[in-house]
C-alpha positions as CSV (number, residue, x, y, z in Angstrom):
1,X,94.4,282.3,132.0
2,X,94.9,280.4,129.0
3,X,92.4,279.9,126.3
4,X,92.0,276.5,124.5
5,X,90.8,276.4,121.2
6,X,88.7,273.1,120.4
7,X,87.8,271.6,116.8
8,X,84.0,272.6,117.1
9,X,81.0,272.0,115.0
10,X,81.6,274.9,112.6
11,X,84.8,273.6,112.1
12,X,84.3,270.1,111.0
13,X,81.3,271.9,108.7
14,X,83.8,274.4,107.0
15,X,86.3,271.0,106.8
16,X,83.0,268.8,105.6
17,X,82.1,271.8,103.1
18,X,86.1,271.8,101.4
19,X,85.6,268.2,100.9
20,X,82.5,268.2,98.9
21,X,83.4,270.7,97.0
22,X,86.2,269.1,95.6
23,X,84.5,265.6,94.9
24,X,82.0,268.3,93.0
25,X,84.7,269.6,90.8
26,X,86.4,266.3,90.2
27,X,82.7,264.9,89.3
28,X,82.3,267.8,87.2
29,X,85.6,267.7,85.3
30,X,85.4,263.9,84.7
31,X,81.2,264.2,83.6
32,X,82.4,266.9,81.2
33,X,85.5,265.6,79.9
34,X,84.6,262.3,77.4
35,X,88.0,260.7,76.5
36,X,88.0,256.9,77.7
37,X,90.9,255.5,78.8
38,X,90.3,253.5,75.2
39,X,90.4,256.6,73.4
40,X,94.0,257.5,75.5
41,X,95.4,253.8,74.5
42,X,94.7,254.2,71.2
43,X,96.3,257.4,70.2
44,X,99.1,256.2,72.2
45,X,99.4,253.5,69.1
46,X,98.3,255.7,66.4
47,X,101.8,257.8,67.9
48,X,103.8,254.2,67.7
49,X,104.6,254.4,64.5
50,X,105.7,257.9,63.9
51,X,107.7,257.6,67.5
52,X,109.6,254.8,65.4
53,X,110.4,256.4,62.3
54,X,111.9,259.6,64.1
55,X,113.9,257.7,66.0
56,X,115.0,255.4,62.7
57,X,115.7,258.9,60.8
58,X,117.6,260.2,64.0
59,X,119.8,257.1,64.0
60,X,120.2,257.2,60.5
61,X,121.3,260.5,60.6
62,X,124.0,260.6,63.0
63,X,126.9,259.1,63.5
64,X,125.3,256.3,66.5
65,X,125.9,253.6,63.9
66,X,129.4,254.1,63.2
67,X,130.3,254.5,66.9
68,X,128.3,251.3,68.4
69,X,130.5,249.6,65.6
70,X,133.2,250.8,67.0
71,X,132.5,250.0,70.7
72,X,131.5,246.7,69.8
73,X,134.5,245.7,68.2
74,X,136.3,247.2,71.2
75,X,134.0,245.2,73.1
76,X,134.8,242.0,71.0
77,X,138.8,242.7,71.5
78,X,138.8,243.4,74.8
79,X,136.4,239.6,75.8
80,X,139.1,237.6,73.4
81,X,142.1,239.3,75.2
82,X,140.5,238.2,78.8
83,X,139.5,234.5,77.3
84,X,143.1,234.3,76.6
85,X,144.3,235.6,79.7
86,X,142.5,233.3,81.2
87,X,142.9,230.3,79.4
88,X,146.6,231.0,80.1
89,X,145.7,230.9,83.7
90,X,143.6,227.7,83.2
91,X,146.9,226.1,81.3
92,X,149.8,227.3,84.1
93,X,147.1,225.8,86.8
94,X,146.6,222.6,84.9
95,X,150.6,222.3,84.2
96,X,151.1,222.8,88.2
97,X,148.9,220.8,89.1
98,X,149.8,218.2,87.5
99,X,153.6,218.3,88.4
100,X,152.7,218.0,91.9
């Protein structure tokens, strides 16, 4: 003979009991603790300005500068090679097309 187990009253108190108790902590933790979400926003931009200068002083202190320089006029090179590739393209299409 098997034996079912149902979900009885002194389970859905013990589950009832859980509950409340954490609503009661979280209510306790949020009574006792008095930052504002104003107070969070604002020494997020009190932080701004030092966040900036590190990162100005860590740029100026490597070598980031010379290489985006660098890769730029790669970049730069590598665009006026195409736009001459393809303005060749554009000129051999233009030629054919008109001799036909």
């Amino acid at each position: 003979m098997t034996t079912r187990r149902s979900f009885g009253l002194g389970h859905l108190l013990l589950v009832l009991a859980i509950i409340a108790a954490i609503i009661a902590v979280i209510w306790f933790y949020n009574k006792s603790h008095t930052t504002t979400v104003g107070d969070h926003v604002g020494e997020a931009i009190d932080a701004v300005p030092t966040a900036a200068s590190k990162a100005i002083e860590d740029v100026r202190d490597s070598d980031t500068l010379s290489s985006v320089g660098e890769n730029l006029e790669e970049a730069g090179d590598d665009a006026a090679k195409g736009l001459q590739k393809a303005g060749k393209s554009t000129s051999s299409a233009m030629s054919k097309a008109k001799a036909e």
